[in-house]
C-alpha positions, 0 to 999 in steps of 0.5 A: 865837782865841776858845775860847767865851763869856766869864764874868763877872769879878769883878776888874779889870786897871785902871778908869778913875778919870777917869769918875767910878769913885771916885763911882761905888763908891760913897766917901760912906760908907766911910773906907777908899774916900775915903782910896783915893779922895782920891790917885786923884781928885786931880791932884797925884799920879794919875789912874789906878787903882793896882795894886801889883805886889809884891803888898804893898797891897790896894786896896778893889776887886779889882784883878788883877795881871796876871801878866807885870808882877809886879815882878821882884826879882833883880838879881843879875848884870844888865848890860845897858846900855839901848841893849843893852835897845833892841837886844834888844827890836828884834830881839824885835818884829822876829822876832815879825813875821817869824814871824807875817807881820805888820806892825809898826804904831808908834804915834808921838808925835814925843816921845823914846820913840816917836822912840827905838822907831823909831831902835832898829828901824831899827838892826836893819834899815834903812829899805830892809828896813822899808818893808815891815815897819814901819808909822808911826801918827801926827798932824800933831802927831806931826810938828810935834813932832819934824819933823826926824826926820820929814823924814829918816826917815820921809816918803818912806821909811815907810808912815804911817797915821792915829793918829786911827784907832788903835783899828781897828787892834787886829784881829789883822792887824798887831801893835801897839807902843806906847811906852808905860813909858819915863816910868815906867823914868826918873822921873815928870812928877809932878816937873814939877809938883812943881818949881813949888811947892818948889826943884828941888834938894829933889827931889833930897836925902833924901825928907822928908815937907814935899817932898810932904804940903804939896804934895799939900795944895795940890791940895786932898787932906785933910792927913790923906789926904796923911799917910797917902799919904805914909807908905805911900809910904815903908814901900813903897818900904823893901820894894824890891829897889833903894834909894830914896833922894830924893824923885824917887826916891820918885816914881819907885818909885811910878810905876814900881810902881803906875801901870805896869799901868794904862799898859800897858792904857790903850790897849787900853781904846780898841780899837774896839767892833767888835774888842773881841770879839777881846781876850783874853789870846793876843790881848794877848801877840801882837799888843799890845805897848809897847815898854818892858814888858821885865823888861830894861828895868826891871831896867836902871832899877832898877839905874841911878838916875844916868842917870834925870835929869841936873843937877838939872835937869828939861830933862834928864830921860831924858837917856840916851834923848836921847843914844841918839837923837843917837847916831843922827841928830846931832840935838843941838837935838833932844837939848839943848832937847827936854822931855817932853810928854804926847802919848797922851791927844789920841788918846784925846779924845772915843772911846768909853771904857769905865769899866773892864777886867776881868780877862778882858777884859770893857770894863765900863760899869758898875761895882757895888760889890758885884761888886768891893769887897774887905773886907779892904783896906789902907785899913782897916788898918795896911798890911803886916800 
């Protein structure tokens, strides 16, 4: 798989903001790093490094976009429903095994995305014709989370393995699907938060600057920075192929734009020493995939702004999802009163983490300034020009 000796690299595909990255770059002295710095390293809006994919803001360190999550623009003539969506990427996932003659190895939480990944290859084939395909990573706290489902879908009719040992499972043997990308095509959890601090009926009017700078102020970021932040968000959001309109909107177009390459590679930052020998981009495009990444997916979220949330009311949120998986197993408590809950990061608690992810798969622990810092940066000037 390997064709020779990597070169070095002098741009990233994501960094890992929680280890300390902004400090680590070096903010003390550079206005346009610590206003960069003061969205990363706070908990109001990210935590993760941010890479524009229509290619409109230049961040202060060399970020690559990689190229298959370039935002797509056309939406001419799109029609796909999302359960259609989760039928065509079943089939595609299931062909991939076939042709390969590997396993499918699904990560699952228990949670409404990885719950409908399963339901979506089990409408394509059946649990008989999966038992040998179809392998399910999981916690006790993946069935704690949804143990009905469990009992009816998965124990005695699946194999399961251990999800404290995902990062073994990168080694060319299986292929590795993830759920990764449904928060970002139905709005963000940044509005669970946002919800304590202003009614949740304003998340839903026109956006409006006193919805989100005085919030991001409570987090502690200099009301300058959230200024700053704030006006960017909407001259960008002025440049999608959709109409953003509200504040949830607004939020939305940012997670969906900004966060989606660090969430796709953030588990492949996890891959175990022994293995990482083998990650390149073949590698990459074969045998890790997150269920949701499709340009189908995003053009449908792009396209269906009313079936994100329902009611103004954050119980539904990813309603449509939820529909779709009671479609399937008349699960209605599952469907009424399950709420979205973080379930990724458990796994990734006291593993081996490196600081960053070049654009050639090197895992850096060590990130120098000077190999990675660009001048000419959106922070330093007017953005767009």
């Amino acid at each position: 798989m390997k064709s020779g000796a990597k070169q070095p690299a002098n741009d990233l595909y994501m960094a890992n903001v929680k280890t300390g990255l902004a400090r680590k770059l070096g903010i003390e002295d550079d206005p346009d790093i610590r206003l960069w710095a003061d969205l990363l390293t706070n908990d109001s809006i990210t935590g993760v490094s941010l890479i524009d994919r229509m290619g409109l803001i230049q961040m202060p360190y060399n970020f690559k976009l990689y190229e298959p999550f370039r935002m797509p623009t056309d939406l001419t003539g799109y029609s796909l429903t999302y359960e259609e969506c989760c039928q065509k990427r079943a089939a595609e996932l299931l062909e991939l095994s076939d042709r390969l003659n590997k396993p499918i190895y699904v990560c699952y939480s228990g949670g409404i995305d990885s719950t409908l990944v399963v339901i979506s290859f089990l409408k394509q084939r059946g649990l008989a014709q999966l038992k040998k395909q179809l392998v399910i990573v999981l916690t006790p706290d993946s069935i704690d989370e949804n143990p009905v489902f469990y009992k009816d879908y998965i124990r005695d009719h699946l194999p399961v393995v251990s999800g404290e040992r995902l990062g073994t499972y990168f080694d060319g043997q299986r292929i590795v699907v993830g759920g990764e990308h449904n928060d970002q095509l139905f709005g963000t959890d940044i509005v669970d938060k946002l919800v304590k601090h202003i009614n949740i009926d304003k998340v839903f009017e026109p956006y409006h600057r006193d919805a989100l700078v005085p919030y991001m102020i409570n987090y502690e970021m200099p009301e300058a920075s959230a200024n700053w932040w704030y006006d960017m968000f909407v001259w960008h959001a002025k440049q999608a192929p959709c109409e953003i309109k509200t504040t949830f909107d607004l939020l939305w177009w940012f997670n969906f734009c900004f966060k989606w390459q660090t969430v796709y590679f953030r588990m492949l930052l996890r891959v175990d020493n022994s293995l990482r020998h083998l990650v390149d981009h073949e590698f990459v495009a074969t045998y890790f995939h997150h269920f949701y990444s499709t340009q189908d997916f995003q053009k449908w979220s792009m396209l269906n702004p009313q079936l994100k949330i329902r009611n103004n009311n954050w119980k539904d949120y990813k309603f449509h999802a939820k529909d779709v998986i009671y479609n399937f197993n008349q699960d209605a408590d599952y469907r009424d009163n399950k709420i979205k809950r973080r379930s990724l990061f458990k796994l990734f608690i006291g593993k081996d983490t490196p600081d960053g992810l070049s654009g050639n798969f090197d895992y850096l622990y060590k990130l120098d300034r000077a190999d990675f810092y660009i001048e000419d940066n959106s922070f330093k000037k007017t953005y767009g020009t």
